[in-house]
N, C-alpha and C positions, 0 to 999 in steps of 0.2 A: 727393733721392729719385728711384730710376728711375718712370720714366714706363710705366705698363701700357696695353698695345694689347690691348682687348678685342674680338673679332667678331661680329657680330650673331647666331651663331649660340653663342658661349660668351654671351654675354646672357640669351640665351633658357635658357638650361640654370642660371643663376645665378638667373633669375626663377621655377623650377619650385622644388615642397616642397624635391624633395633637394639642387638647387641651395644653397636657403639655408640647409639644418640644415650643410651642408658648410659652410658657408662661416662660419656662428654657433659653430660647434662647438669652433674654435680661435683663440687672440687671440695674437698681434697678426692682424686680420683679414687672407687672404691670397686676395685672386679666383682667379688663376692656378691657386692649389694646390687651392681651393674647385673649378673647373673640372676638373682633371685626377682630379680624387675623382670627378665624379659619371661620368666618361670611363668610368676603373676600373670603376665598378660595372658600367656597362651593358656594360663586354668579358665584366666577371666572371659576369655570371649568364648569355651565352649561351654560355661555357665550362662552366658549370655545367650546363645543360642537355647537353653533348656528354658529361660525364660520366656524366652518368644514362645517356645513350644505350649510352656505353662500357660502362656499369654490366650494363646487361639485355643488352648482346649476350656478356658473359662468365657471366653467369647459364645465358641459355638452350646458349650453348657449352659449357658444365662448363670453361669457361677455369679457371685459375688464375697468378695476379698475384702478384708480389712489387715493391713500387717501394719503394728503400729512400732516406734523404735522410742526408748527410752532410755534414761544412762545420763551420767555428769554430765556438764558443762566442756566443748571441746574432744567428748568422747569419739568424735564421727560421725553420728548417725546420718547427718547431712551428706557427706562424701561415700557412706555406704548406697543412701536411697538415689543417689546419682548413680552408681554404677550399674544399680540395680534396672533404672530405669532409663539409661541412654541409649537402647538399643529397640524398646519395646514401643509399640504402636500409642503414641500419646492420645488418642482419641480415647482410648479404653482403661487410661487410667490417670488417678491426679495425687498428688503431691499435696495435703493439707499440713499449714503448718500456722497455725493462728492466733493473731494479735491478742492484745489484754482484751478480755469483754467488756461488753460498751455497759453502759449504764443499765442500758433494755433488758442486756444478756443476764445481767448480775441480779434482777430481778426471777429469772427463771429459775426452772428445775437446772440443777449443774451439768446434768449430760443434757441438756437439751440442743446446746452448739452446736455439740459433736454427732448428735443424732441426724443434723440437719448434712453433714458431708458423708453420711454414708452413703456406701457404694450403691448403682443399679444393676441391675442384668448385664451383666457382661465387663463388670469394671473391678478395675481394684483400685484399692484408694489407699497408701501409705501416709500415716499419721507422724510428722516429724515431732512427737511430743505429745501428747495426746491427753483425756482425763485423767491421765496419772501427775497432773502436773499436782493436784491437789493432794493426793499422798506423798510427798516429795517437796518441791519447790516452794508452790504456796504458803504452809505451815512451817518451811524455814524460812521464808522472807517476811513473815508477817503476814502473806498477801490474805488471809483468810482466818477466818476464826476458829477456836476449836472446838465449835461447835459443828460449824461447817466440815470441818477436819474427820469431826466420828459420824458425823451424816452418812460421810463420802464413802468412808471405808467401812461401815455397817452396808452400802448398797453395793459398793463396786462389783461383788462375785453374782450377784442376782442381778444386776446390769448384765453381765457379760454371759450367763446363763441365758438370758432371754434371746440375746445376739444369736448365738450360738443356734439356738431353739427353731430361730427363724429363720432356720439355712444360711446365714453369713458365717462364713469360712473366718477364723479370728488367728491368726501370728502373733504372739508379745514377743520383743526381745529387747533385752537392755546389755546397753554395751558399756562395759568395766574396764577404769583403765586408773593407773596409782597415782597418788597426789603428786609423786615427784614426775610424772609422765602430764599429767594436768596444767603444773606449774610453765615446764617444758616449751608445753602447747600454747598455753596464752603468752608468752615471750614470743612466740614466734607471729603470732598472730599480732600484737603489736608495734612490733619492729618491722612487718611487712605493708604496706600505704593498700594494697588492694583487698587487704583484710582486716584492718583497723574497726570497719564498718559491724565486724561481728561480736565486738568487746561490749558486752553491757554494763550495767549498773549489778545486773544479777550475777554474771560472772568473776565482776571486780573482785564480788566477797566469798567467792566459791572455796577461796583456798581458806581463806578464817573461816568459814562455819562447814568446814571438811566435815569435822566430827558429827555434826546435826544431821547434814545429809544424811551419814552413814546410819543413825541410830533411824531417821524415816526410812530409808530404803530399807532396812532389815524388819523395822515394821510391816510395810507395803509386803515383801516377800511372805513374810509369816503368815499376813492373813489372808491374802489371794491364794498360797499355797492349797488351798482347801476352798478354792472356788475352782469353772468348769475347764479352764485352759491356762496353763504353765507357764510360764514363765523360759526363755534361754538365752540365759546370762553367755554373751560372747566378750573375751578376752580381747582389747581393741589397742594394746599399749604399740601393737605391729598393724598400723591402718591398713596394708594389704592382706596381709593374714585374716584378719578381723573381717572384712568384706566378700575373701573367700568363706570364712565360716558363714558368713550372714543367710548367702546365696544359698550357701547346701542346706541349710534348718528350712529356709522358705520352699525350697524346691520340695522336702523332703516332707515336708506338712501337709502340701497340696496336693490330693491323689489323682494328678493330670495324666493322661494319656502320652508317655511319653515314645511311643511310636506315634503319633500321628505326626503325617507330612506335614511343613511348613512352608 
């Protein structure tokens, strides 16, 4: 058994309340990992605080925010846009994450859905998934044709140019995490009863058409590269890590006032 080096001051953070619910919480007991939880928290809530901050200086601006999250199946992105958002003023912003389109939908132009959940004066709106489902997901499930497919990605950087143009503040990020980290995660999602509910049909076959994914997402990256906003690929295979990162890119994109009182 390796031998733990603990410091007087991971001690001291093991001997506080959250030290030890961390640490009672999960078995086989693990100090290290009990340690680096209670680390997390206290990054997470003074990121949480710069959110708020971010929050009221796009209020009192009439900003408007779009930060959308992209990435596998089981990546995070749901459990990043929670932490991001459990602290901030729900009135001023919303959570879009949206069903198949209806028959209506699939008659229209293809961003046309997603034009209709963007932000107003004063809001942000995080996209759990967003128009990129169509460079990505759609074109490995079938869900769409390929013709639809070079529509999409002949318009997406002049789509997102125009956003941009009209004062909407645009965030991409896609969160990366390895087929054996994927696997991982849908076992656990399966074998737990209050998260069965998140296993689809599209995630079933996530781990057989890995490969397809990878060859659309290196497309999607290639040709957005050379439209008006980038792309930041966050490492998520460490879901606390991955949500620190997530915070610092958004915080770090937004030129909020970060003196102003809150």
């Amino acid at each position: 058994m390796r031998e733990i080096e603990l410091t007087d001051e991971d001690v001291q953070i093991l001997n506080t309340n959250k030290g030890l619910r961390a640490l009672l919480s999960n078995e086989p007991y693990n100090l290290e990992k009990a340690v680096r939880y209670v680390n997390y928290e206290k990054k997470l809530k003074k990121l949480q605080v710069e959110l708020i901050r971010m929050q009221h200086w796009a209020i009192d601006e009439n900003e408007r925010i779009i930060v959308i999250f992209e990435g596998r199946d089981a990546a995070g992105k749901g459990g990043a846009i929670r932490r991001i958002t459990e602290r901030m003023n729900p009135r001023h912003l919303r959570i879009v994450a949206l069903p198949k389109p209806t028959e209506d939908e699939k008659s229209q132009w293809y961003f046309q859905r997603y034009v209709k959940q963007f932000p107003k004066a004063g809001e942000i709106v995080f996209f759990d998934r967003s128009w990129y489902n169509r460079a990505v997901v759609e074109p490995v499930n079938g869900f769409c044709t390929n013709k639809e497919y070079e529509i999409f990605m002949n318009q997406v950087n002049d789509f997102e140019r125009m956003i941009v143009e009209s004062g909407i503040r645009l965030v991409k990020i896609y969160m990366s995490i390895s087929k054996r980290e994927q696997a991982k995660r849908f076992e656990e999602i399966k074998n737990n009863p209050l998260k069965q509910w998140k296993m689809t049909p599209v995630d079933e076959k996530a781990q057989e058409l890995w490969d397809v994914y990878t060859e659309y997402k290196n497309k999607m990256f290639d040709i957005t590269k050379k439209g008006k906003v980038k792309w930041k690929i966050i490492k998520a295979n460490r879901k606390t890590f991955a949500r620190v990162n997530v915070i610092n890119h958004i915080l770090k994109s937004i030129p909020y006032d970060k003196n102003k009182v809150i």
